[in-house]
C-alpha positions in Angstrom: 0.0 0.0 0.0 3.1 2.3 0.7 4.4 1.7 -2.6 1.3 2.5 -4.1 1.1 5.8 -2.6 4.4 6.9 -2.7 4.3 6.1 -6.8 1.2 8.2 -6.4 3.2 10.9 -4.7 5.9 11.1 -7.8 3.5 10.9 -10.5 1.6 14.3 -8.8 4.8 15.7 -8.0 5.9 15.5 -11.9 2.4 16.6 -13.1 2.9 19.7 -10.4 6.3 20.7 -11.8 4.9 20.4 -15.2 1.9 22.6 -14.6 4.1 24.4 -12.5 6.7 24.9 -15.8 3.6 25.2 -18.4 2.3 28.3 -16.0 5.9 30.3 -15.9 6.1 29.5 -20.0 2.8 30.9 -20.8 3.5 33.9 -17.8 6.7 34.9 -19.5 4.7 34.7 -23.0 2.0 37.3 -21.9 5.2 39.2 -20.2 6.8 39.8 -23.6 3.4 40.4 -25.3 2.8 42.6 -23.4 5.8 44.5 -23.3 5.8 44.2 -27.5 2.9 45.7 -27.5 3.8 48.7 -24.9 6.8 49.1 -26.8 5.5 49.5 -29.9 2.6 52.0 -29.2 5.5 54.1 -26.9 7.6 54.4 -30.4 4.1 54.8 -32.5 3.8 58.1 -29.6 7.2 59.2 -30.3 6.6 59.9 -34.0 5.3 63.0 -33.6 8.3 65.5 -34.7 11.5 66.7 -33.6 12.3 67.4 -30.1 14.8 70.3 -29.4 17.4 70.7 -27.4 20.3 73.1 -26.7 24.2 71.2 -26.1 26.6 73.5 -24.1 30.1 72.2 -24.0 33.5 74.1 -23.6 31.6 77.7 -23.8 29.9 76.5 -27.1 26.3 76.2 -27.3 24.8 74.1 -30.4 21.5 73.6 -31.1 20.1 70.1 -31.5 17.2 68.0 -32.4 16.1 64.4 -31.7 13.3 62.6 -33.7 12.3 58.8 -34.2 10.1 58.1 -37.6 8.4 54.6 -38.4 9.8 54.0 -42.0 8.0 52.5 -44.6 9.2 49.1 -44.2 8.6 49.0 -40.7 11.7 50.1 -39.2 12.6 52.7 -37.0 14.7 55.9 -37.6 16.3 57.7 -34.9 18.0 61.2 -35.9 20.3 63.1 -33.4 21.8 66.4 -35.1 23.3 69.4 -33.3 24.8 72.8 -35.1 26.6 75.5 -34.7 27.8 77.8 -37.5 29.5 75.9 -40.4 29.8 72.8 -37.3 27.6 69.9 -37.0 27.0 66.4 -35.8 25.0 63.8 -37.2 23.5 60.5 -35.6 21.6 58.1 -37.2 19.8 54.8 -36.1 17.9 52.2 -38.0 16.7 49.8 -35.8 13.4 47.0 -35.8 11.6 46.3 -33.0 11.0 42.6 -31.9 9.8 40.8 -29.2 9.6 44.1 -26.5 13.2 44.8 -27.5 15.3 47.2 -30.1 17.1 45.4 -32.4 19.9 47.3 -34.3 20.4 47.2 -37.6 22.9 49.8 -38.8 24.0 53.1 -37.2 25.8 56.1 -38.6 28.0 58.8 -36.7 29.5 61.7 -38.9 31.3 65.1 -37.8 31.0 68.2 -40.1 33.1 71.2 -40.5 35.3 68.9 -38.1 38.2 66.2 -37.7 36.2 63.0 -39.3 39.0 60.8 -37.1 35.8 59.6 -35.3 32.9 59.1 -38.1 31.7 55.9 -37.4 29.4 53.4 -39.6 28.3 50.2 -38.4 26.0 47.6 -39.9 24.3 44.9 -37.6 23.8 41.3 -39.2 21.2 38.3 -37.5 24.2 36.2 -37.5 25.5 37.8 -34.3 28.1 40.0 -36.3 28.6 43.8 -36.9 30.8 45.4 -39.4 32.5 49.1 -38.4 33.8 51.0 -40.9 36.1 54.2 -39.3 38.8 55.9 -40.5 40.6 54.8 -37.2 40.4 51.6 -38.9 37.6 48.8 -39.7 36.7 46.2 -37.6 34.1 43.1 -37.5 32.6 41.8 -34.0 31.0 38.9 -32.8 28.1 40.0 -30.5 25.5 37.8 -28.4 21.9 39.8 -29.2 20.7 42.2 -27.9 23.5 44.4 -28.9 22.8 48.4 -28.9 24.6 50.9 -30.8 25.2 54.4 -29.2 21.9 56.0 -30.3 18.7 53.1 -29.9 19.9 52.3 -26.5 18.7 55.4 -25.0 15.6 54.4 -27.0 15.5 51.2 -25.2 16.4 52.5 -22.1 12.8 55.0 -22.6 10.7 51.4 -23.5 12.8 50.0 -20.3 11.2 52.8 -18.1 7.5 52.9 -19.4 7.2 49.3 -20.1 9.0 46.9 -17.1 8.8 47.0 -13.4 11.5 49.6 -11.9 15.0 47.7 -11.1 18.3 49.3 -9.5 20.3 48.5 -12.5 19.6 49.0 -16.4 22.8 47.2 -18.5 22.8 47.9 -22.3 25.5 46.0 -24.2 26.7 48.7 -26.6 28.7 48.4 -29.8 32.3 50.3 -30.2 34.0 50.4 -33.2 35.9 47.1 -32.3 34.3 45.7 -28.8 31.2 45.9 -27.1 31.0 47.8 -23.9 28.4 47.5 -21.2 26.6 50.4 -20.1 25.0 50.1 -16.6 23.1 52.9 -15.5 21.8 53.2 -12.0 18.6 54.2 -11.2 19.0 57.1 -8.4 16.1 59.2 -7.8 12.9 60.8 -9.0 13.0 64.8 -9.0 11.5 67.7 -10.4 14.0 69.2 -13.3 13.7 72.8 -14.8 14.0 73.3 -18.0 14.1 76.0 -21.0 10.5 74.0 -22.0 9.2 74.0 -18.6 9.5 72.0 -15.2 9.2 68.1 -15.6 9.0 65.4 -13.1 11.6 63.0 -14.2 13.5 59.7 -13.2 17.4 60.2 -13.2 19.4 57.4 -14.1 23.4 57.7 -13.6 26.6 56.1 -15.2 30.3 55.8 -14.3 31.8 57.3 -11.4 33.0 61.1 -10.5 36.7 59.8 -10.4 36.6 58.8 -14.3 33.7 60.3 -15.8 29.7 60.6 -14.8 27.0 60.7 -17.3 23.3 61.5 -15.6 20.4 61.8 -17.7 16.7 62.7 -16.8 13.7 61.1 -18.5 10.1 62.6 -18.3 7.2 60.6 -17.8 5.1 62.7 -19.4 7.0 62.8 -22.6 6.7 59.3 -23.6 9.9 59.2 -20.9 12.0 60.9 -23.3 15.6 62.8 -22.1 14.7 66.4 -20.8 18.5 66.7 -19.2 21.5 65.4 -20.0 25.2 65.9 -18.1 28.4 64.4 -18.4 31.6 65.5 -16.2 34.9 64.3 -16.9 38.2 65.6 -16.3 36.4 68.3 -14.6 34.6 69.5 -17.2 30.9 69.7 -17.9 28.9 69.2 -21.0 25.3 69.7 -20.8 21.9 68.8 -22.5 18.6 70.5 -22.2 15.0 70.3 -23.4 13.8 74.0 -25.2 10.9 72.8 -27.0 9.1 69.7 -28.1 6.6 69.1 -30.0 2.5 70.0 -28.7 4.1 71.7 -26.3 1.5 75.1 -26.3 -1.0 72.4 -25.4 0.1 70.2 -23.0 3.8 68.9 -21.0 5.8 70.8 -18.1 4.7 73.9 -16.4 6.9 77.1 -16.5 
Protein backbone atom coordinates (compact mmCIF):
# COMPACT_ATOMS: atom_id res chain seq x y z
CA UNK A 1 0.00 0.00 0.00
CA UNK A 2 3.12 2.34 0.74
CA UNK A 3 4.43 1.72 -2.61
CA UNK A 4 1.35 2.53 -4.15
CA UNK A 5 1.05 5.75 -2.64
CA UNK A 6 4.44 6.92 -2.68
CA UNK A 7 4.26 6.09 -6.80
CA UNK A 8 1.15 8.22 -6.38
CA UNK A 9 3.16 10.91 -4.72
CA UNK A 10 5.95 11.15 -7.81
CA UNK A 11 3.50 10.92 -10.47
CA UNK A 12 1.56 14.29 -8.78
CA UNK A 13 4.76 15.75 -7.97
CA UNK A 14 5.93 15.47 -11.90
CA UNK A 15 2.42 16.56 -13.09
CA UNK A 16 2.86 19.72 -10.36
CA UNK A 17 6.33 20.73 -11.82
CA UNK A 18 4.91 20.37 -15.24
CA UNK A 19 1.94 22.57 -14.56
CA UNK A 20 4.15 24.42 -12.53
CA UNK A 21 6.68 24.93 -15.82
CA UNK A 22 3.56 25.22 -18.36
CA UNK A 23 2.32 28.25 -16.04
CA UNK A 24 5.95 30.26 -15.91
CA UNK A 25 6.14 29.47 -19.99
CA UNK A 26 2.79 30.91 -20.80
CA UNK A 27 3.49 33.93 -17.81
CA UNK A 28 6.68 34.94 -19.52
CA UNK A 29 4.71 34.66 -23.01
CA UNK A 30 1.98 37.25 -21.90
CA UNK A 31 5.16 39.19 -20.19
CA UNK A 32 6.78 39.83 -23.56
CA UNK A 33 3.40 40.43 -25.28
CA UNK A 34 2.80 42.63 -23.36
CA UNK A 35 5.81 44.53 -23.28
CA UNK A 36 5.80 44.23 -27.53
CA UNK A 37 2.86 45.65 -27.54
CA UNK A 38 3.82 48.74 -24.90
CA UNK A 39 6.82 49.13 -26.76
CA UNK A 40 5.47 49.47 -29.91
CA UNK A 41 2.60 52.02 -29.20
CA UNK A 42 5.45 54.15 -26.93
CA UNK A 43 7.65 54.39 -30.37
CA UNK A 44 4.11 54.83 -32.48
CA UNK A 45 3.85 58.14 -29.64
CA UNK A 46 7.17 59.17 -30.33
CA UNK A 47 6.58 59.89 -33.95
CA UNK A 48 5.32 63.01 -33.57
CA UNK A 49 8.31 65.52 -34.68
CA UNK A 50 11.47 66.69 -33.64
CA UNK A 51 12.34 67.36 -30.09
CA UNK A 52 14.84 70.27 -29.39
CA UNK A 53 17.43 70.73 -27.41
CA UNK A 54 20.31 73.05 -26.67
CA UNK A 55 24.24 71.20 -26.07
CA UNK A 56 26.62 73.53 -24.14
CA UNK A 57 30.08 72.24 -24.00
CA UNK A 58 33.54 74.13 -23.64
CA UNK A 59 31.61 77.70 -23.80
CA UNK A 60 29.92 76.48 -27.11
CA UNK A 61 26.30 76.17 -27.33
CA UNK A 62 24.75 74.13 -30.37
CA UNK A 63 21.54 73.55 -31.12
CA UNK A 64 20.14 70.11 -31.52
CA UNK A 65 17.23 67.95 -32.45
CA UNK A 66 16.11 64.36 -31.69
CA UNK A 67 13.28 62.58 -33.72
CA UNK A 68 12.31 58.82 -34.23
CA UNK A 69 10.07 58.11 -37.56
CA UNK A 70 8.40 54.62 -38.38
CA UNK A 71 9.82 53.98 -42.02
CA UNK A 72 7.98 52.50 -44.65
CA UNK A 73 9.17 49.07 -44.22
CA UNK A 74 8.59 48.95 -40.74
CA UNK A 75 11.73 50.12 -39.19
CA UNK A 76 12.64 52.71 -37.04
CA UNK A 77 14.75 55.88 -37.63
CA UNK A 78 16.29 57.74 -34.88
CA UNK A 79 17.99 61.17 -35.88
CA UNK A 80 20.25 63.15 -33.44
CA UNK A 81 21.76 66.35 -35.11
CA UNK A 82 23.26 69.43 -33.27
CA UNK A 83 24.77 72.76 -35.13
CA UNK A 84 26.60 75.49 -34.66
CA UNK A 85 27.76 77.82 -37.51
CA UNK A 86 29.50 75.89 -40.39
CA UNK A 87 29.85 72.76 -37.33
CA UNK A 88 27.64 69.92 -36.96
CA UNK A 89 26.99 66.44 -35.75
CA UNK A 90 25.03 63.77 -37.24
CA UNK A 91 23.47 60.50 -35.63
CA UNK A 92 21.65 58.13 -37.16
CA UNK A 93 19.77 54.82 -36.09
CA UNK A 94 17.86 52.25 -37.99
CA UNK A 95 16.73 49.78 -35.83
CA UNK A 96 13.42 47.04 -35.81
CA UNK A 97 11.56 46.28 -33.03
CA UNK A 98 11.03 42.59 -31.92
CA UNK A 99 9.81 40.84 -29.19
CA UNK A 100 9.64 44.15 -26.46
CA UNK A 101 13.24 44.78 -27.52
CA UNK A 102 15.25 47.17 -30.06
CA UNK A 103 17.07 45.44 -32.44
CA UNK A 104 19.88 47.32 -34.35
CA UNK A 105 20.42 47.20 -37.64
CA UNK A 106 22.95 49.75 -38.80
CA UNK A 107 24.02 53.09 -37.17
CA UNK A 108 25.81 56.12 -38.57
CA UNK A 109 28.01 58.81 -36.70
CA UNK A 110 29.53 61.70 -38.88
CA UNK A 111 31.33 65.10 -37.83
CA UNK A 112 31.02 68.19 -40.07
CA UNK A 113 33.15 71.17 -40.48
CA UNK A 114 35.27 68.91 -38.07
CA UNK A 115 38.20 66.22 -37.70
CA UNK A 116 36.24 63.04 -39.28
CA UNK A 117 39.01 60.79 -37.13
CA UNK A 118 35.83 59.63 -35.29
CA UNK A 119 32.94 59.09 -38.06
CA UNK A 120 31.70 55.87 -37.38
CA UNK A 121 29.39 53.36 -39.60
CA UNK A 122 28.25 50.17 -38.41
CA UNK A 123 25.98 47.64 -39.92
CA UNK A 124 24.34 44.93 -37.64
CA UNK A 125 23.76 41.35 -39.23
CA UNK A 126 21.18 38.33 -37.47
CA UNK A 127 24.21 36.24 -37.52
CA UNK A 128 25.55 37.79 -34.32
CA UNK A 129 28.08 40.05 -36.25
CA UNK A 130 28.57 43.80 -36.90
CA UNK A 131 30.82 45.35 -39.38
CA UNK A 132 32.53 49.08 -38.42
CA UNK A 133 33.83 51.04 -40.93
CA UNK A 134 36.10 54.18 -39.33
CA UNK A 135 38.82 55.89 -40.47
CA UNK A 136 40.61 54.81 -37.25
CA UNK A 137 40.45 51.56 -38.87
CA UNK A 138 37.58 48.80 -39.66
CA UNK A 139 36.67 46.22 -37.61
CA UNK A 140 34.12 43.07 -37.50
CA UNK A 141 32.62 41.80 -34.01
CA UNK A 142 31.04 38.93 -32.79
CA UNK A 143 28.13 39.96 -30.49
CA UNK A 144 25.48 37.84 -28.43
CA UNK A 145 21.91 39.84 -29.23
CA UNK A 146 20.65 42.21 -27.90
CA UNK A 147 23.53 44.43 -28.87
CA UNK A 148 22.80 48.39 -28.94
CA UNK A 149 24.59 50.87 -30.84
CA UNK A 150 25.23 54.42 -29.16
CA UNK A 151 21.93 56.03 -30.30
CA UNK A 152 18.73 53.09 -29.94
CA UNK A 153 19.88 52.30 -26.49
CA UNK A 154 18.66 55.37 -25.04
CA UNK A 155 15.59 54.44 -26.99
CA UNK A 156 15.46 51.15 -25.17
CA UNK A 157 16.38 52.52 -22.13
CA UNK A 158 12.85 55.00 -22.58
CA UNK A 159 10.70 51.40 -23.51
CA UNK A 160 12.80 50.00 -20.27
CA UNK A 161 11.25 52.83 -18.10
CA UNK A 162 7.49 52.93 -19.36
CA UNK A 163 7.21 49.30 -20.09
CA UNK A 164 8.99 46.94 -17.11
CA UNK A 165 8.83 47.03 -13.41
CA UNK A 166 11.49 49.63 -11.88
CA UNK A 167 15.00 47.69 -11.11
CA UNK A 168 18.29 49.33 -9.48
CA UNK A 169 20.35 48.54 -12.51
CA UNK A 170 19.56 48.95 -16.41
CA UNK A 171 22.83 47.21 -18.46
CA UNK A 172 22.76 47.90 -22.31
CA UNK A 173 25.52 46.04 -24.25
CA UNK A 174 26.70 48.71 -26.57
CA UNK A 175 28.72 48.41 -29.80
CA UNK A 176 32.30 50.25 -30.23
CA UNK A 177 33.97 50.36 -33.17
CA UNK A 178 35.86 47.05 -32.26
CA UNK A 179 34.32 45.69 -28.80
CA UNK A 180 31.18 45.86 -27.09
CA UNK A 181 31.04 47.79 -23.90
CA UNK A 182 28.37 47.52 -21.24
CA UNK A 183 26.57 50.41 -20.13
CA UNK A 184 24.97 50.14 -16.61
CA UNK A 185 23.10 52.87 -15.52
CA UNK A 186 21.76 53.18 -11.95
CA UNK A 187 18.58 54.19 -11.16
CA UNK A 188 18.99 57.13 -8.39
CA UNK A 189 16.12 59.23 -7.81
CA UNK A 190 12.88 60.78 -9.03
CA UNK A 191 12.97 64.76 -9.02
CA UNK A 192 11.47 67.66 -10.38
CA UNK A 193 13.98 69.20 -13.30
CA UNK A 194 13.67 72.83 -14.81
CA UNK A 195 14.03 73.27 -17.99
CA UNK A 196 14.12 75.95 -20.95
CA UNK A 197 10.52 73.95 -22.00
CA UNK A 198 9.24 73.97 -18.64
CA UNK A 199 9.54 71.97 -15.24
CA UNK A 200 9.17 68.08 -15.59
CA UNK A 201 9.01 65.39 -13.05
CA UNK A 202 11.60 62.98 -14.21
CA UNK A 203 13.55 59.69 -13.15
CA UNK A 204 17.43 60.15 -13.19
CA UNK A 205 19.44 57.36 -14.15
CA UNK A 206 23.43 57.66 -13.55
CA UNK A 207 26.65 56.09 -15.23
CA UNK A 208 30.31 55.82 -14.28
CA UNK A 209 31.85 57.34 -11.37
CA UNK A 210 32.99 61.06 -10.54
CA UNK A 211 36.68 59.80 -10.42
CA UNK A 212 36.64 58.78 -14.34
CA UNK A 213 33.70 60.30 -15.77
CA UNK A 214 29.71 60.63 -14.84
CA UNK A 215 27.04 60.74 -17.34
CA UNK A 216 23.28 61.50 -15.61
CA UNK A 217 20.40 61.80 -17.66
CA UNK A 218 16.71 62.69 -16.76
CA UNK A 219 13.74 61.11 -18.51
CA UNK A 220 10.08 62.63 -18.27
CA UNK A 221 7.24 60.61 -17.84
CA UNK A 222 5.12 62.69 -19.43
CA UNK A 223 6.96 62.80 -22.60
CA UNK A 224 6.68 59.31 -23.63
CA UNK A 225 9.92 59.16 -20.90
CA UNK A 226 11.99 60.92 -23.30
CA UNK A 227 15.57 62.76 -22.13
CA UNK A 228 14.73 66.39 -20.85
CA UNK A 229 18.47 66.74 -19.24
CA UNK A 230 21.53 65.38 -19.98
CA UNK A 231 25.20 65.93 -18.10
CA UNK A 232 28.44 64.36 -18.41
CA UNK A 233 31.65 65.51 -16.17
CA UNK A 234 34.94 64.34 -16.91
CA UNK A 235 38.18 65.60 -16.28
CA UNK A 236 36.44 68.31 -14.56
CA UNK A 237 34.55 69.47 -17.20
CA UNK A 238 30.92 69.67 -17.89
CA UNK A 239 28.93 69.16 -20.99
CA UNK A 240 25.34 69.66 -20.75
CA UNK A 241 21.89 68.84 -22.48
CA UNK A 242 18.57 70.46 -22.23
CA UNK A 243 14.98 70.32 -23.36
CA UNK A 244 13.84 73.99 -25.23
CA UNK A 245 10.93 72.84 -27.00
CA UNK A 246 9.11 69.65 -28.10
CA UNK A 247 6.60 69.12 -30.04
CA UNK A 248 2.46 69.95 -28.67
CA UNK A 249 4.10 71.71 -26.28
CA UNK A 250 1.53 75.08 -26.33
CA UNK A 251 -1.04 72.44 -25.44
CA UNK A 252 0.09 70.24 -22.97
CA UNK A 253 3.84 68.89 -20.96
CA UNK A 254 5.83 70.84 -18.05
CA UNK A 255 4.74 73.86 -16.37
CA UNK A 256 6.92 77.13 -16.46
Amino acid sequence: MFEGVSKAMDVLKRATVGLMAGLSLALTQVQEAAATECGEALLQQMDVGAIEYQLSWKGLALEGKRQIERLEDGNWLARNDSRLLFMGLEERSRFGFDQGGVRSIEYRYQRKGMSKKRDLRQQFGRDGQFRSISPRGDAEVSFEAPVYDLLNHQVQMQIDLACAPPRELYRYPVARRDKVDNFDYRRVAEESVQTPAGRFDAIRLERGDPKDFLDQVWFAPALNYAIVKLERLEDGEKAQLVLTRYPGQAAAGGSQ
